[in-house]
N, C-alpha and C positions, 0 to 999 in steps of 0.2 A: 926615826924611820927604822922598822925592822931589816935586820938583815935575814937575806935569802940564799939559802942555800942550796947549790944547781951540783947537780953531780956532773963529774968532769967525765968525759970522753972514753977517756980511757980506763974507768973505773968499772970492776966485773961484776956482773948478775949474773946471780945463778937461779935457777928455777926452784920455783918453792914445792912442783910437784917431786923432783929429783933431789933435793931436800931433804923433804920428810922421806921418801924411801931410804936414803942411806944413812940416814938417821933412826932411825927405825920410827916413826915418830906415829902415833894412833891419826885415825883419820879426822878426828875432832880437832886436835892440836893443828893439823896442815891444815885445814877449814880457817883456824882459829890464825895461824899466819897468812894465807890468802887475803883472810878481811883487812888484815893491816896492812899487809903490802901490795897485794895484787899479785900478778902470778911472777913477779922477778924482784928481787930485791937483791942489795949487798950481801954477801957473809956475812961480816961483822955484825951487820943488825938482825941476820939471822939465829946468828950464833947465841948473840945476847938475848933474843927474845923467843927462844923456842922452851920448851920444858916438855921434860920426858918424865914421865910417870914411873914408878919404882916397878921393875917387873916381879919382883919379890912382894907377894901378897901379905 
């Protein structure tokens, strides 16, 4: 049997719109965490799963 993992209670989401703004993050990339998370997620899997594009062309 798989284990399931429930987030506990007390455990913060932050907003993925609020997010990618202080992140500086392009609109494609916060689209691109929306699909994964939906509109709240953890940090931690925020942090890990964001990617910011080099603003030096």
């Amino acid at each position: 049997m798989a284990k399931v993992e429930h987030p506990s209670l007390s455990e913060e989401l932050w907003s993925v719109f609020d997010f990618a703004r202080r992140y500086r993050l392009d609109k494609r990339e916060e689209n691109r965490l929306l699909m994964l998370f939906g509109t709240f997620a953890s940090p931690d899997k925020l942090l890990a799963n964001a990617r910011r594009h080099s603003l030096i062309g």
